[in-house]
N, C-alpha and C positions, 0 to 999 in steps of 0.2 A: 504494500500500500504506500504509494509515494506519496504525499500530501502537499499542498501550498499552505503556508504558516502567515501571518501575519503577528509580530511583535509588539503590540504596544506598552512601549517601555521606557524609561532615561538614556540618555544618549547609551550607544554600547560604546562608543570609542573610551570613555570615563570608566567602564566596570574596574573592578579588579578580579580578575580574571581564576584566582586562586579562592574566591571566595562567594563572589555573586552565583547564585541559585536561578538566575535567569537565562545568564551565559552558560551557566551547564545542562539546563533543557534545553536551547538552542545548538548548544556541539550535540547533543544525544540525537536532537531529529537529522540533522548533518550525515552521521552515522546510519541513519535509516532511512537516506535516500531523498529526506522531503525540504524544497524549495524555501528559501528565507527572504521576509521582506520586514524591514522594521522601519518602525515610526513613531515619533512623539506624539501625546495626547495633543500637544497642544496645535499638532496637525490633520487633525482630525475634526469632521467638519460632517453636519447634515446640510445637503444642496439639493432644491428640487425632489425631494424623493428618495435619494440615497445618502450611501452614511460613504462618506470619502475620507480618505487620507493620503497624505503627499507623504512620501517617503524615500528610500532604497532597498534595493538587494544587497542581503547582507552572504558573504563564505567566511567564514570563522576557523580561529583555529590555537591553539593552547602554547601563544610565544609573546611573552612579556615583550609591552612596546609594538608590535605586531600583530594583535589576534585578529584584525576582522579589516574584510577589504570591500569596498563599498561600492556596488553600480551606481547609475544613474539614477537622477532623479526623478520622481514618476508621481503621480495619483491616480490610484487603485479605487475600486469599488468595492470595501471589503464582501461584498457575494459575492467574487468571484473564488472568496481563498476558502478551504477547506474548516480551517483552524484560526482562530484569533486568541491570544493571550494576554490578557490582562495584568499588565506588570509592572505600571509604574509604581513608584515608592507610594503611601502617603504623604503628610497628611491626608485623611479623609473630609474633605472640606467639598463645600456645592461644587465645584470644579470637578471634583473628584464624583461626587453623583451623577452629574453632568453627562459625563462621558459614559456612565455605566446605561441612563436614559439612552443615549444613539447607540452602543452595543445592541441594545434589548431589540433595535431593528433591524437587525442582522441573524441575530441567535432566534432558535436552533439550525437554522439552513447551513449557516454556519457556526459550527459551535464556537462557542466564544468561553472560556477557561480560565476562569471559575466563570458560571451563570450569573450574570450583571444582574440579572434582578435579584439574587440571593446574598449578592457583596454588596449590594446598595441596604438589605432587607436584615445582614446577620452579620452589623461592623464587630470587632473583634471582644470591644466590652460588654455588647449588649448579648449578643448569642446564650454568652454563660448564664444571661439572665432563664432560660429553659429550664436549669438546673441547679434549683438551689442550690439542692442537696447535695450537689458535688463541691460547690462553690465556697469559700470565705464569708463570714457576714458582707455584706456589701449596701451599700447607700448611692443612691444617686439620685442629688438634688443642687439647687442654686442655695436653699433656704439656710443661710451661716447659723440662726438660732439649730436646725437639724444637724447640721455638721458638726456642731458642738456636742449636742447631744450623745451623737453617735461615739465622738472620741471620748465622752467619760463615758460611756458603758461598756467601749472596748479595750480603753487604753491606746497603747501604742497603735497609731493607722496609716493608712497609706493614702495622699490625697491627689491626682492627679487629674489629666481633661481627658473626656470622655471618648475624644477622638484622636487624642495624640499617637505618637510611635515613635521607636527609637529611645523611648524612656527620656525623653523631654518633659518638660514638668512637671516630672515623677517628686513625691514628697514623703520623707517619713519624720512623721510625729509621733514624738512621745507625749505620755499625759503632761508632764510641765514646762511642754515647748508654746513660748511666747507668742512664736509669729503666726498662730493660725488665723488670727482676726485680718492681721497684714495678708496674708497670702490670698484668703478669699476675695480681696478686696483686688487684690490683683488680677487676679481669674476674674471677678466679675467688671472691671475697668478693660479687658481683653477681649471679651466676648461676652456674646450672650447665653451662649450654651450651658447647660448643667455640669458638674463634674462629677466623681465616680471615687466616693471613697470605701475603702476597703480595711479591714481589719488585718495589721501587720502579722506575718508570716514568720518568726526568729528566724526558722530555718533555711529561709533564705538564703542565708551566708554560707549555705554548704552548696546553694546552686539549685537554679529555676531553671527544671527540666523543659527543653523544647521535643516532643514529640510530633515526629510526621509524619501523617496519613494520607494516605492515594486512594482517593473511592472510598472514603471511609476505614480504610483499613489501615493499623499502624505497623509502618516499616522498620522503624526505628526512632532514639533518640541520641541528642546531646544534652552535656551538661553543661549550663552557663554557670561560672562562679562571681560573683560582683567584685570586684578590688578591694582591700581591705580598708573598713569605714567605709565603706559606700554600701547604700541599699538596693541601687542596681545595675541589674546584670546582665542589661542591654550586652553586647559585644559591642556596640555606636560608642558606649562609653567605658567601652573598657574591659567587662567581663571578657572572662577568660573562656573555651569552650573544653570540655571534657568529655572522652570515653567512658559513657552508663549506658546502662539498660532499661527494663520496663519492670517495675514490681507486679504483684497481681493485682494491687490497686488500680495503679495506671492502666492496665489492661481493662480491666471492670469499667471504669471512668470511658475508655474507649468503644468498649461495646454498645454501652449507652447511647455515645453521641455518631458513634461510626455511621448507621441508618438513615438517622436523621441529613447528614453532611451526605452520603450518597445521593438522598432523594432529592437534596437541591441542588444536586450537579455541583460540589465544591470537592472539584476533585482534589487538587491541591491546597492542605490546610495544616499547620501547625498551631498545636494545643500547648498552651503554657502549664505546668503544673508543679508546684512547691508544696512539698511535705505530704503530699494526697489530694491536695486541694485543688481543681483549676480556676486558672485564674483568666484564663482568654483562651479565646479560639480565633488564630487569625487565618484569614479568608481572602486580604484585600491582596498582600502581596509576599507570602512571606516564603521566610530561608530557612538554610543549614543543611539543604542538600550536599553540600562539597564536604561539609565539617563531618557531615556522618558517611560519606564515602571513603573516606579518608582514617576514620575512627572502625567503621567495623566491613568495609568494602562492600556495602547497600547502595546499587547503580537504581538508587531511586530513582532520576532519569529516567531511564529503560520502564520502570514498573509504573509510571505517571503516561507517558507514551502509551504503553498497550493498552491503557486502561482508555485510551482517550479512543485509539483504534477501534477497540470494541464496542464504546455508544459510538463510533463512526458507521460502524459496520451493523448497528440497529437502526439507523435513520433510514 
C-alpha cells in the first residue's frame, strides 16, 4: 500500500532529528514506500469549497544538518492525499481549533491522524475529566475564593492553564506559599480561560510516566525525571527520560481508556501517569517515540503505520 501523506507540522528543516516523534513517522512511511508532502498550518486555507495548503515534497533522511530535501513549491487539495497528520506543537489556542474545523472537511475521505473532531472534543486536560477514578482530585475553575478552597483541603497542588504544554505555567504550591493570590491574578490579567488545578503528586520526583498507545493499545513507556527542585518533568524543561515499564496499574488504567481513544480515531496518544494516577491524555501532538525506541527497541512507527493501513483498508 503506497500512500500520499500530507504533514501538517512546524517547519521540519528546525526538528531535531534525534528526538522529534514526527520526523520519525515521516522516515517510517519513507521506508514503506508512501509519498511526503509537508506544510504549515499557517498555510493552510479553506477557498471556495476546498481545504488547501501550499506546501512541499519532503525525502528525508537520518544526517544531522542534512535530513530533508525539499521540492517545489505547490498547493494541494488535501483530497487528493490518502493520509493527513496532524502535528503541529501546541498551544491549543482558537488557531489551533481552527485548523482542526477545515480538517473535519476533509476527514474521513481522507483520514486525517488523530480525528480533528476528537482533538478539538478531548484536549489533553479535559479527556481525564471521563475518569475520575483514575485521576488526582482535580478542580477547574476561574473562581480564586474555589482555588483556595481547594488548596486547604488538599495541601500541597499543582496550578497550571488549562491548555498549556511543555509545562509552561506549571505551578507547585504548598499550603504556606504566598503567591497564590499573585499568580491567579496573573492567569486571570492573561486570559480568560479557566485553569486546572490539581492535587500534588510527591512522587513525582521519581518521574511522570509517559505511556504510548497506537489504536488504543499501549506499546510502551518512558520515564521522565524532573531536575532536582523542580516539579516538572517536561523534557522542554529539562526532565530527564528513563528506561521503565508498565505496572498492572498502568495497564488496568489503559484498558479502560484504550476503547474509548480507538472509537474516536486517536490513534496516536500518550497518557501521563504519576504514582497510579493519570494525569492527561495527550491527543493534540504528542512524543517519545525515538526515547522508547531507543530504550526498549519498540519501532512504534511501524505499529502507528499498520494501524493506520488497516482503517485505510476498511474505508
Amino acid at each position: 500500500m503506497s500512500l500520499y501523506v500530507a504533514l501538517q507540522m512546524d517547519p521540519i528543516e528546525a526538528v531535531d532529528i534525534d528526538a522529534d516523534s514526527t520526523f520519525r513517522i515521516a522516515l517510517e512511511a519513507e521506508a514503506r514506500g508512501h509519498r511526503l508532502f509537508q506544510y504549515h498550518v499557517d498555510h493552510l486555507r479553506y477557498d471556495a469549497g476546498r481545504v488547501v495548503a501550499r506546501g512541499r515534497p519532503v525525502t528525508l533522511r537520518r544526517k544531522q544538518g542534512d535530513h530533508v530535501t525539499f521540492g517545489d513549491w505547490a498547493e494541494v487539495d488535501l483530497q487528493d492525499f490518502d493520509v493527513v497528520w496532524l502535528r503541529q506543537d501546541p498551544p491549543f489556542d482558537m488557531a489551533y481549533v481552527t485548523s482542526t474545523h477545515l480538517l473535519d472537511r476533509v476527514h474521513p475521505g481522507t483520514l486525517v491522524v488523530n480525528d480533528p473532531f476528537w482533538v478539538r472534543n478531548c484536549p489533553e486536560k479535559l479527556m481525564v475529566l471521563d475518569f475520575p477514578d483514575l485521576t488526582p482530585p482535580t478542580m477547574i475553575s476561574r473562581d480564586p475564593v474555589a482555588i483556595r478552597q481547594f488548596r486547604d483541603q488538599h495541601g500541597d497542588i499543582i496550578v497550571k492553564p488549562l491548555y498549556g504544554n511543555g509545562g509552561a505555567g506549571v505551578f507547585h504550591l504548598d499550603p504556606d506559599d504566598r503567591n497564590l493570590s499573585a499568580l491567579l491574578e496573573l492567569f486571570a490579567g492573561i486570559n480568560r480561560e479557566p485553569m486546572i488545578a490539581q492535587k500534588y503528586i510527591h512522587a513525582v520526583s521519581q518521574g511522570d510516566k509517559r505511556i504510548i498507545l497506537v489504536d488504543g493499545d499501549p506499546v510502551g513507556a518512558i520515564n521522565r525525571v524532573p531536575q532536582m527542585g523542580e516539579a516538572r518533568s517536561n523534557m522542554h524543561v529539562g526532565g530527564r527520560a528513563e528506561k521503565i515499564g508498565l505496572t498492572e496499574r498502568e495497564y488496568e488504567i489503559c484498558k479502560r481508556i484504550g476503547p474509548v481513544l480507538r472509537e474516536k480515531g486517536l490513534i496516536f496518544t500518550g497518557i501521563d501517569v504519576i504514582d497510579g494516577w493519570l494525569t492527561e491524555i495527550n491527543v493534540t501532538s504528542p512524543t517519545g517515540l525515538q526515547e522508547l525506541e531507543r530504550f526498549d527497541g519498540v519501532n512504534a512507527a511501524a505499529l502507528l503505520w499498520e494501524a493506520i493501513e488497516r482503517r485505510l483498508s476498511r474505508i
